[in-house]
N, C-alpha and C positions, 0 to 999 in steps of 0.2 A: 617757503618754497612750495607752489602747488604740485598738487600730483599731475600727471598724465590723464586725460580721461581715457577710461578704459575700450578698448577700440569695438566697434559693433557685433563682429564675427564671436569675440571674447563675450561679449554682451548677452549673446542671445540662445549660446551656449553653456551659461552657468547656469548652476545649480538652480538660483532664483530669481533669475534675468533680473535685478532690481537695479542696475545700472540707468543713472536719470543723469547724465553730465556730458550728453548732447543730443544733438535733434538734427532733422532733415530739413534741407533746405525751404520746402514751403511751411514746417510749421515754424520755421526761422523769420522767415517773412513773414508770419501772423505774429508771433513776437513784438516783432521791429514796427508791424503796420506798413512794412513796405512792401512792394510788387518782389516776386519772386527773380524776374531778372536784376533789379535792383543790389538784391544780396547776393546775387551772384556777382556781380560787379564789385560791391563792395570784397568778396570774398578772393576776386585775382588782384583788388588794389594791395592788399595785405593788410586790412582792416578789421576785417572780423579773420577769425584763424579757424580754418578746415581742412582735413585731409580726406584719404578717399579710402575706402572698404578695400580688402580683397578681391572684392564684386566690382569695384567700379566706383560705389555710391559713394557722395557728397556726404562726409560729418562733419557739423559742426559744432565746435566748446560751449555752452552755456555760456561758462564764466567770460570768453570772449563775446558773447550778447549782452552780457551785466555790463563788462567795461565798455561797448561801443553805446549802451545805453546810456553812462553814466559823464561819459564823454561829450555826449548830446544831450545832456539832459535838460538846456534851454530849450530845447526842438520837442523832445518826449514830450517833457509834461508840459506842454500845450493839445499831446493827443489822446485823444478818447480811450479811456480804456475799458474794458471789459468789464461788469460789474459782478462781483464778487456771487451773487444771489442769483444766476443766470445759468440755468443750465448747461453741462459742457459737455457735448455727443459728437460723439468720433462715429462716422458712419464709411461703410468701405464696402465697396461695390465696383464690380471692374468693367460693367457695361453703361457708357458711357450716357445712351439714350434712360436707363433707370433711376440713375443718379441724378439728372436733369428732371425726373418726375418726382425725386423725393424734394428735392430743393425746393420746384415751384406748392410741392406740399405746404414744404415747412413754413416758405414764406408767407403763404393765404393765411396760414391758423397764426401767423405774426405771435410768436410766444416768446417769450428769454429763455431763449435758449440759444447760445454759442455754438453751433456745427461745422466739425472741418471735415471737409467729402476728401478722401482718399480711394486711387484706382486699384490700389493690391495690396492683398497683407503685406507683403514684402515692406511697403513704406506705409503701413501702419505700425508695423515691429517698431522702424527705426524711430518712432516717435512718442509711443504712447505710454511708454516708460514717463518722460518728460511733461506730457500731457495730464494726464491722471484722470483720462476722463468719467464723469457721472455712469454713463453710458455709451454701450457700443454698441453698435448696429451694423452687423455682418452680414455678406455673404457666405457660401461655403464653398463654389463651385468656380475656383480661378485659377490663372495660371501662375504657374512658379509656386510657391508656396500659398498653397489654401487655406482657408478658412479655417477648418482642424486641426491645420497642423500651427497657427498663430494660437487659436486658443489653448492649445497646450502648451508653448510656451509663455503667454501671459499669466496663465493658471500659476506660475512658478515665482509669480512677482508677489510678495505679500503689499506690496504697498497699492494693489490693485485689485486686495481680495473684497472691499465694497463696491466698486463697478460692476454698476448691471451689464447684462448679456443678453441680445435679442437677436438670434439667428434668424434669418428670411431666407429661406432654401426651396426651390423646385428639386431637391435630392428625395428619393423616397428613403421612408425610416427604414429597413432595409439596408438599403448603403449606407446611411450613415451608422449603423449599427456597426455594420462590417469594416468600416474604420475604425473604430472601435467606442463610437457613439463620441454622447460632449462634452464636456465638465461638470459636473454638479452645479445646480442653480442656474444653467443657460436656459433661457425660454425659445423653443421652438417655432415658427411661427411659417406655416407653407405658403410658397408665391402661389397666388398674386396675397399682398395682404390687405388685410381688411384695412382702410383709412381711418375708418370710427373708431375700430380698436387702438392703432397705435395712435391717434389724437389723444384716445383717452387714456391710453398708457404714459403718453406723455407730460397731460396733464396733471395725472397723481403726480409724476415725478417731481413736476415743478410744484407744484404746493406742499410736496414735500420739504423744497429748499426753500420755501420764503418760510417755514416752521421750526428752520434749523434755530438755535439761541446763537446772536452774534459771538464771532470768536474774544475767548477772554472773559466771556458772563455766560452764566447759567440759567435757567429756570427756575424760577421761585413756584 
C-alpha cells in the first residue's frame, strides 16, 4: 500500500521542506519529454493522477510518472534522455524579455548543461525538491513569493544542501539586508551581469561534473 504523497502546502511548510514525490506540471512534461498541454491532457484522461493545491496549483505523483512511463515504455526508451554528466540549472526569472536573453545566452556557449527557465519562485518551490538541481540561478525581486523568501525555504531541504546559489538582483545590499540578507554560501551578483563571468562560472561547474568518478567506482 503506498503512501499519499504529501500535499504541497504540507510540503513547503515543514521543518525541512524535503518532500520530492511530486512535481509541477511543466517539469512533468520535461520528465515525460511531452509538451505541457499534452500532460495536461493526459492528466483529465485519468492517466497520470494529480490534484490541485489549496492555491489552485496542479500536483502531480511522481510514482504516477514511473507507472505512465513504465507503461509506455516501448515509446520511452526510444527517447533521448538526458545524460547523466550535464549539468542541471533551474534558472527563475519572472521578466519574460530576460529570460529570453539568458536562453539565447545559454544556447550560443552550447554547453551540457540542462536548463528549465521558470517565471516565479512560487513554481520553482513546487518543483525543485524533485529536481535537485546543480544550480540555481535567481531572481530576488517578484511577485507572490520572492526570491528570499524561496531561498529560505529551500535552505530547510538537506537533500539540496550542495546546490549552488547565484542571485542576479538590481536590489541594493541595503534591502536586501533589511530582509534579513541570504543564506550562507549564496553568491551575489548585481544586474546587469557580467556574460564572461557567469560563462566562466559555468564552465568551472561543468568541468567540475565531467571530474566527478562514475556512480559505483571510486578514484584510484
Amino acid at each position: 500500500m503506498s503512501l499519499e504523497p504529501k500535499s504541497f502546502e504540507a510540503a513547503i511548510t515543514a521543518a525541512d521542506f524535503s518532500s520530492d514525490d511530486y512535481c509541477g506540471t511543466s517539469y512533468a512534461a520535461k520528465l515525460l519529454g511531452l509538451s505541457v498541454a499534452t500532460v495536461q491532457s493526459l492528466v483529465e484522461k485519468g492517466e497520470i493522477e494529480a490534484w490541485k493545491t489549496l492555491g489552485g496549483h496542479r500536483r502531480i505523483a511522481l510514482q504516477s510518472i514511473n507507472a505512465y512511463l513504465s507503461k509506455n515504455s516501448a515509446h520511452f526508451s526510444r527517447t533521448e534522455t538526458p545524460s547523466k554528466n550535464r549539468l542541471r540549472v533551474l534558472l527563475v526569472e519572472d521578466d519574460e524579455n530576460t529570460r529570453e536573453l539568458y536562453r539565447c545566452q545559454f544556447d550560443e556557449w552550447d554547453m551540457p548543461i540542462d536548463c528549465t527557465w521558470m517565471s516565479s519562485a512560487l513554481e520553482a518551490l513546487m518543483d525543485i525538491a524533485s529536481m535537485r538541481p546543480d544550480l540555481l540561478i535567481t531572481d530576488l525581486s517578484m511577485p507572490g513569493v520572492d526570491g528570499i523568501e524561496m531561498l529560505r525555504t529551500v535552505t530547510r531541504n538537506h537533500n539540496l544542501a550542495d546546490m549552488q546559489v547565484i542571485v542576479i538582483s538590481g536590489l541594493p545590499l541595503e534591502a536586501i539586508a533589511g530582509r534579513g540578507g541570504l543564506p550562507p554560501q549564496t553568491r551575489l551578483i548585481q544586474k546587469p551581469v557580467n556574460a564572461d563571468w557567469l560563462h566562466g562560472y559555468l564552465s568551472a561547474l561543468v568541468d567540475g561534473q565531467r571530474q566527478r568518478p562514475a556512480p559505483g567506482r571510486s578514484r584510484t
